[in-house]
N, C-alpha and C positions, 0 to 999 in steps of 0.2 A: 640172403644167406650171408656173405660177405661185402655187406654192407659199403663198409672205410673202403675197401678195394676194387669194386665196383666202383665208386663215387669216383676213386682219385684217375682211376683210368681213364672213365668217361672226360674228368678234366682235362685230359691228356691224348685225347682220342687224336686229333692233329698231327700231333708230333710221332704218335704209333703208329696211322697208318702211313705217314712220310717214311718213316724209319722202315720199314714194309717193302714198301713200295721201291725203297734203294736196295736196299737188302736181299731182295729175291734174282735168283738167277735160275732162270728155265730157256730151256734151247726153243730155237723158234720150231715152230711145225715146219715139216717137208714141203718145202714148196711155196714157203710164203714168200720169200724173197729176203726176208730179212738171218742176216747171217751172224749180224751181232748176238741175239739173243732173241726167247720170245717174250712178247706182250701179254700182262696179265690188264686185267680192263681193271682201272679205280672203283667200279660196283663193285667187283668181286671183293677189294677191301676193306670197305665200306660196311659191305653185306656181314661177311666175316664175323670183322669186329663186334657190332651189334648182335650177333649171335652168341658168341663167344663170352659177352658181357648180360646177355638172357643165361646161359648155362652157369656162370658162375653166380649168378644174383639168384637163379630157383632151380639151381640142379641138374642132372641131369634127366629130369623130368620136364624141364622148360620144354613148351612147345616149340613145333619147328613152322620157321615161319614160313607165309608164302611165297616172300618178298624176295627170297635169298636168290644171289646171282650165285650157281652151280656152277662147278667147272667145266660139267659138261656146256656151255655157252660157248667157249672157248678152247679147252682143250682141244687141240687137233686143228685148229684153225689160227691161234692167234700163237703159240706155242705147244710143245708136246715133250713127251718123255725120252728119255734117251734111251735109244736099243741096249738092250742086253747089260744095262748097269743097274744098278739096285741102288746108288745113291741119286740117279736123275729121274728119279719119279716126281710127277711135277706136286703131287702130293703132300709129300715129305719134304719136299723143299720147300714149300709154301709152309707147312708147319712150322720146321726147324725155322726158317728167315721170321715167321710172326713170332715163335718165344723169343726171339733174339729184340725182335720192335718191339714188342710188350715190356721185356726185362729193359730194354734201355732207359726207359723211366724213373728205373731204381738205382740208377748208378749216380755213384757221388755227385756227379759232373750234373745231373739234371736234378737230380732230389738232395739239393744244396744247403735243407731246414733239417734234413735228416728226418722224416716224415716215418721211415718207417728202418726200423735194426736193425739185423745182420739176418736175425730169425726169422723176423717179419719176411725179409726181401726170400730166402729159402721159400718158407711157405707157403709165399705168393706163387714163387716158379713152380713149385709143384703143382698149385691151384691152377694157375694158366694153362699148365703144359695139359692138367688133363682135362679140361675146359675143350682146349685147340685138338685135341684128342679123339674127343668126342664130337667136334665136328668135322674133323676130315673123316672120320668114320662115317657118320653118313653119307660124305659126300663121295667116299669108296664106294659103301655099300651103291649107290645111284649111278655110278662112273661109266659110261657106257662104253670106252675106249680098251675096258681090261680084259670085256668078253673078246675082244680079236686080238689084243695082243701077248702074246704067247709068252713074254719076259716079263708079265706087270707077277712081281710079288704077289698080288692080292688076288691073283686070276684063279686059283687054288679056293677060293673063299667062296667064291661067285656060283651059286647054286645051280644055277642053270647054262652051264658052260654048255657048248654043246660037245 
């Protein structure tokens, strides 16, 4: 579908999940020892990416793979959400920090030939953003940490709460 954009990301894939993988700040999970921050695994970026680059290349019809490394792998074990805030959902943060890797591509400083206009670069954000959109959506919808806890925004969504 979006051919040129597709293409130049995949060229770019490296430097967007680097940029990622610096960029995100999720609290470590209860109990892991680590106080600095939590760990998101390099699959789960990996995974992402390549999905996010299926939805904007066929839509939001792109199937969903089998492949994909879930948050639930990790959530609650390698990092977790922050009580009672609505900006430390580890979710959202992983969204917001990936537009921010994906859009770094487009900044002056890295697309140096001027590959793509001012409009272009717009366009694309909106592209991406609802690409990355559509996949923490499912990855909400799947999220098995929102049925127990009681502050996730999304807990309200969850059909079978109990």
């Amino acid at each position: 579908m979006h051919h040129r954009l597709v293409n130049y990301l995949r060229d770019n894939r490296d430097q967007i999940i680097e940029n990622w993988l610096t960029e995100v700040e999720i609290p470590a999970a209860i109990g892991s020892g680590n106080g600095d921050g939590g760990v998101v695994p390099y699959e789960f970026f990996t995974s992402a990416f390549d999905t996010v680059l299926e939805i904007l290349e066929h839509g939001s019809a792109a199937k969903s793979s089998t492949d994909v490394f879930h948050l639930n792998r990790f959530l609650g074990i390698t990092c977790d959400c922050k009580e009672r805030c609505f900006g430390g959902r580890a979710c959202m943060e992983l969204h917001d920090s990936g537009l921010k890797a994906f859009m770094s591509v487009f900044e002056d400083s890295w697309d140096a030939e001027h590959e793509f206009n001012e409009l272009d670069r717009e366009c694309n954000k909106d592209l991406i953003n609802h690409a990355l959109s559509g996949f923490f959506g499912r990855e909400i919808d799947l999220c098995h940490h929102k049925t127990f806890r009681s502050d996730c925004p999304f807990v309200a969504h969850h059909p079978t709460r109990p």
